[in-house]
C-alpha positions as CSV (number, residue, x, y, z in Angstrom):
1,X,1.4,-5.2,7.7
2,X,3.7,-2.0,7.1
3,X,1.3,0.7,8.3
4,X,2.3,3.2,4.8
5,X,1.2,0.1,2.8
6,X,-2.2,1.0,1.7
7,X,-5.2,-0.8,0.1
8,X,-5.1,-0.7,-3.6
9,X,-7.8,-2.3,-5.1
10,X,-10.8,-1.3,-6.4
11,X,-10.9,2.4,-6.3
12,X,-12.3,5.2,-8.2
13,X,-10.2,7.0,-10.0
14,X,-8.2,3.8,-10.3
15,X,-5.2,3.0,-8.4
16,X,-2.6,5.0,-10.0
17,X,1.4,3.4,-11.4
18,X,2.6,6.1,-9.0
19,X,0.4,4.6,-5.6
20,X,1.5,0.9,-7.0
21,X,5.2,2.0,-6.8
22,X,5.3,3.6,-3.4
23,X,3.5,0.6,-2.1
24,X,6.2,-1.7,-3.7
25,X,9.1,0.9,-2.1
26,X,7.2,0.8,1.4
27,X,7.1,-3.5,1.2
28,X,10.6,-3.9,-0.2
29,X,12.4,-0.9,2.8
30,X,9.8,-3.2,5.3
31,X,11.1,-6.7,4.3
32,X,15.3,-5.4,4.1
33,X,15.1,-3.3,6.9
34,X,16.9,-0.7,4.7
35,X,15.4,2.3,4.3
36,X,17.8,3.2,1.9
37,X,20.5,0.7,0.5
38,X,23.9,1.0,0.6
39,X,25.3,1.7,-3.0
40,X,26.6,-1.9,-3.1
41,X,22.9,-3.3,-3.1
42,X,21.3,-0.3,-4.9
43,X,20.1,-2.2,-7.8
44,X,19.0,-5.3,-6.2
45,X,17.0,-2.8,-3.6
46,X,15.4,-0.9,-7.1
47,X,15.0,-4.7,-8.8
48,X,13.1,-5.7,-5.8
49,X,10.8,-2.4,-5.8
50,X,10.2,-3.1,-9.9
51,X,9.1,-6.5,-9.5
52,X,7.1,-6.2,-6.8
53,X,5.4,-3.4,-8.3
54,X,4.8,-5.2,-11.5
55,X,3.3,-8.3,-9.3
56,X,1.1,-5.8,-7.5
57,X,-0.2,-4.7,-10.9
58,X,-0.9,-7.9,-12.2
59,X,-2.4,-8.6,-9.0
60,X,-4.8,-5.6,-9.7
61,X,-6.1,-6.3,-12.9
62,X,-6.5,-9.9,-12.4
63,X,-9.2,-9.6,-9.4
64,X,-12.5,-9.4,-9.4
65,X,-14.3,-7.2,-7.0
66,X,-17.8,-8.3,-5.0
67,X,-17.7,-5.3,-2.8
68,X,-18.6,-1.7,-3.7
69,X,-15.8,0.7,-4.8
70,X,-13.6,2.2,-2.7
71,X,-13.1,6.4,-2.6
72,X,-9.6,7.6,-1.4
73,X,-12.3,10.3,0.6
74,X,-13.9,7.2,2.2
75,X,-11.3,5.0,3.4
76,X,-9.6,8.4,4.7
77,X,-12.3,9.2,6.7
78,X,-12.6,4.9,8.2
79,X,-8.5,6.1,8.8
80,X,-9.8,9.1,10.7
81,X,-12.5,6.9,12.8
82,X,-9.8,4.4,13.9
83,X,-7.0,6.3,14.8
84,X,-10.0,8.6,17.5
85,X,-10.7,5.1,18.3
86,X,-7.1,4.0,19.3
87,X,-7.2,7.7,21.2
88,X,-10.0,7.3,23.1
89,X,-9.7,3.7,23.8
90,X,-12.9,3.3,22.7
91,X,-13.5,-0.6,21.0
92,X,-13.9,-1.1,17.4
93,X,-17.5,-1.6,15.8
């Protein structure tokens, strides 16, 4: 997975239109290659970011959680724990 993808479900504060979109923007440059389209494929690059961004959100809204709630604060700080892991070499756990 696209390392600026980011999980999106079940957070408090809610996942916000704005996180959806950038999610959508980092998939759709991940699966073209294109990290920005050429003018010729503009609109099917921005077609492709809308849909997917309107699948995510249905996506969203449809599941239904069995695990605590996420905070942005928490899963930072899991971020911070594996990237001094990947630095120290130190194995997962």
């Amino acid at each position: 997975m696209c390392r600026n993808i980011r999980v999106l479900y079940n957070f408090e504060p809610p996942t916000t239109p704005d996180e959806v979109e950038a999610a959508a923007l980092q998939y759709v440059r991940k699966v073209s290659g294109l990290r920005a389209p050429s003018a010729a494929d503009r609109v099917a690059f921005e077609r492709a970011i809308h849909e997917v961004a309107h699948a995510t959100e249905h996506l969203l809204e449809a599941l239904s959680a069995r695990t605590a709630t996420r905070t942005r604060e928490g899963e930072r700080e899991k971020a911070r724990a594996r990237g001094l892991r990947r630095r120290i070499g130190a194995p997962a756990g």
